[in-house]
C-alpha positions as CSV (number, residue, x, y, z in Angstrom):
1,X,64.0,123.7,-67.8
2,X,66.9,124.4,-69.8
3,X,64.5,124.8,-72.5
4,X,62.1,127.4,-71.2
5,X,65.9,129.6,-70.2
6,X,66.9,129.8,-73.9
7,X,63.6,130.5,-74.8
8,X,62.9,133.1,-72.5
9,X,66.6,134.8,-73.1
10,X,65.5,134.4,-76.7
11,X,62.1,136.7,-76.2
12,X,64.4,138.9,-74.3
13,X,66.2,139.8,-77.1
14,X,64.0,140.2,-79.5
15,X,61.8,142.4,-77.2
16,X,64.9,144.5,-77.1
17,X,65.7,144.9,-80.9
18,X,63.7,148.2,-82.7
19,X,60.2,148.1,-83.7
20,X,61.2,148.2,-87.2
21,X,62.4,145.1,-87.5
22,X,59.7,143.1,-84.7
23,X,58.0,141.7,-87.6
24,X,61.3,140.3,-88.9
25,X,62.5,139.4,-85.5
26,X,59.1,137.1,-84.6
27,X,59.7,134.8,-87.3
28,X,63.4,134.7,-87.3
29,X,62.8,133.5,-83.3
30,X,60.6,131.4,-84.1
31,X,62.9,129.7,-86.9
32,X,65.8,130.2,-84.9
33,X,62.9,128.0,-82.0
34,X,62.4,125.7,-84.4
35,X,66.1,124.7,-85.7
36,X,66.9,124.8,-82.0
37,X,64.1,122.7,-81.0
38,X,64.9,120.3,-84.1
39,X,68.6,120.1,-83.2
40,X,68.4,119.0,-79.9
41,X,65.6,116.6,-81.0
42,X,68.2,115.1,-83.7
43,X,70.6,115.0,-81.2
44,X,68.7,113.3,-78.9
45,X,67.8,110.5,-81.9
46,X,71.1,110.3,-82.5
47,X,72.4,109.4,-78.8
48,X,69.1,106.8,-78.6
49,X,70.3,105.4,-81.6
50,X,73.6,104.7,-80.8
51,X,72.5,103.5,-77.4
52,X,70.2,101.1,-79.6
53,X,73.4,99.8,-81.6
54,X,75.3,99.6,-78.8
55,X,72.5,97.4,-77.1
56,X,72.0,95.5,-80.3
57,X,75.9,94.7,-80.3
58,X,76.2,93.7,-77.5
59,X,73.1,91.2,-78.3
60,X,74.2,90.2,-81.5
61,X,77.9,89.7,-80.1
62,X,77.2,87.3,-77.5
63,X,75.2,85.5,-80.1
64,X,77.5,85.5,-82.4
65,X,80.8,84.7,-79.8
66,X,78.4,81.6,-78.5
67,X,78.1,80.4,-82.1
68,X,81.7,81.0,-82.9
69,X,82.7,78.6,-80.1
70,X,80.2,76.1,-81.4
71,X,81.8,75.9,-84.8
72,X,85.5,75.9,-83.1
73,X,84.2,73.0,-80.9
74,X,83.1,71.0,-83.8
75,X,86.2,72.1,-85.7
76,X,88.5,70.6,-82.7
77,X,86.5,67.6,-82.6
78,X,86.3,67.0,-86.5
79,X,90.0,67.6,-86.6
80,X,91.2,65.2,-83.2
81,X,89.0,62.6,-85.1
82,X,91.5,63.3,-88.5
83,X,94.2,63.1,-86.3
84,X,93.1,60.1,-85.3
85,X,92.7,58.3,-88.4
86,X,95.8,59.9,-89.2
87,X,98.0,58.4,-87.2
88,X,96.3,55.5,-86.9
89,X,97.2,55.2,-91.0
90,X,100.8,56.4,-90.5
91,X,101.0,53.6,-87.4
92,X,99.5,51.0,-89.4
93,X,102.0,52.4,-92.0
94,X,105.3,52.3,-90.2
95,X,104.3,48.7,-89.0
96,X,103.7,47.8,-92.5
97,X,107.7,49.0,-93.5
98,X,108.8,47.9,-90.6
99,X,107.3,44.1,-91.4
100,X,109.3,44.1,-94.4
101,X,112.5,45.6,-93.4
102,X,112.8,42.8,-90.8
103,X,111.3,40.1,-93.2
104,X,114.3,41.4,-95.7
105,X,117.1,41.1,-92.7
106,X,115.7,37.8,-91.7
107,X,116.5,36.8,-95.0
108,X,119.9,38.3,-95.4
109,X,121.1,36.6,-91.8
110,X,119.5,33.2,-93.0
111,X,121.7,33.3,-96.1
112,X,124.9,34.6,-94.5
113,X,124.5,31.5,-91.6
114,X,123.8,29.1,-94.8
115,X,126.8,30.0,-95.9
116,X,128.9,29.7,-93.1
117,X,127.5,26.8,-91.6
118,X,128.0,25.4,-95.5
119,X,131.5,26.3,-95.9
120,X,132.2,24.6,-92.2
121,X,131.1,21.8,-93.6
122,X,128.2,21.1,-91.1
123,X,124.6,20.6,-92.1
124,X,122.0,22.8,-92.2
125,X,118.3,22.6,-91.8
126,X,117.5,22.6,-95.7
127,X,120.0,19.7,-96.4
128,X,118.5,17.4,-93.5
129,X,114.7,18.5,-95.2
130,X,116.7,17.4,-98.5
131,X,118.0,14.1,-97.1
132,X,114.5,13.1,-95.4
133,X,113.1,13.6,-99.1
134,X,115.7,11.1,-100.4
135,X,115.2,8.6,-97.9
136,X,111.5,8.9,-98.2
137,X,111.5,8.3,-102.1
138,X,114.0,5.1,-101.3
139,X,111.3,3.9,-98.6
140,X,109.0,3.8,-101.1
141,X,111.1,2.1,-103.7
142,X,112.4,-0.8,-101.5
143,X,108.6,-1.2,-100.3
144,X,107.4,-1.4,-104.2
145,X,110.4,-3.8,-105.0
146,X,109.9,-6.2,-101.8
147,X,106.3,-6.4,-103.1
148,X,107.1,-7.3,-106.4
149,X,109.6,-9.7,-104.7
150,X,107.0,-11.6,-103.0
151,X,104.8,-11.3,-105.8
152,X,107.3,-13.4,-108.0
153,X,108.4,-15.4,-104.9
154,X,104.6,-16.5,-104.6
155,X,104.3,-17.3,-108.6
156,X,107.7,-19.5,-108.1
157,X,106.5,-21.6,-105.5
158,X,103.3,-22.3,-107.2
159,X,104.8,-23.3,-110.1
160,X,107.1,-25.9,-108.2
161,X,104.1,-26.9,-106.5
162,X,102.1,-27.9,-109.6
């Protein structure tokens, strides 16, 4: 409706401009028509247009948000599981130093109560281990020297017999 105002006002006026210049007039108005008629069709290309982008934004956006939080899922699990095996490593780790650093003051208090118990004079667990091993090495001796002993005890008393 708008459309058939502005071209009516525009006949209007050129009904109302001197003869001389109708032929002029005519195809100025319809130029003048034309770029009118084109610039409001532009316009309205333009405003579907950005309707269109706008629509297509808001498309590709959700798409694109949804896949974002995909990848940040995986990224959070990928990286719990690293943490994981992370401090399960630094755990296993710790234990490890920890092992020795008790094995090495084991050693150090075993050696300071050697000593003392030593220097008291009373005996200690090695030295009893130690005197076992003596006694075990004269068990065997007297038990090879008693054989041999009744070996040659036997030989005597045949030789007296015959």
């Amino acid at each position: 409706m708008d459309q058939e105002k502005d071209d009516f006002s525009e006949q209007q006026k050129a009904r109302s401009t001197s003869g001389s210049s109708q032929g002029k007039t005519k195809s100025s108005l319809s130029s003048s028509r034309r770029s009118s008629l084109d610039f409001r069709k532009y316009t309205k290309q333009i405003w579907l247009a950005g309707l269109g982008a706008f629509s297509r934004a808001e498309e590709e956006g959700n798409k694109l948000f949804d896949a974002l939080v995909k990848v940040g899922e995986e990224l959070e699990s990928s990286s719990e599981q690293g943490s994981e095996t992370l401090m399960a490593k630094t755990a296993e780790q710790k234990r490890a130093g920890l092992s020795d650093k008790k094995d090495k003051v084991e050693k150090i208090l075993d050696l300071g109560v050697h000593h003392s118990l030593h220097r008291i004079g009373l005996v200690t667990t090695k030295d009893l281990q130690y005197l076992e091993s003596l006694i075990l090495q004269l068990h065997q001796k007297v038990d090879l020297l008693s054989e041999e002993n009744k070996q040659l005890h036997d030989k005597l008393h045949k030789n007296n017999l015959s």
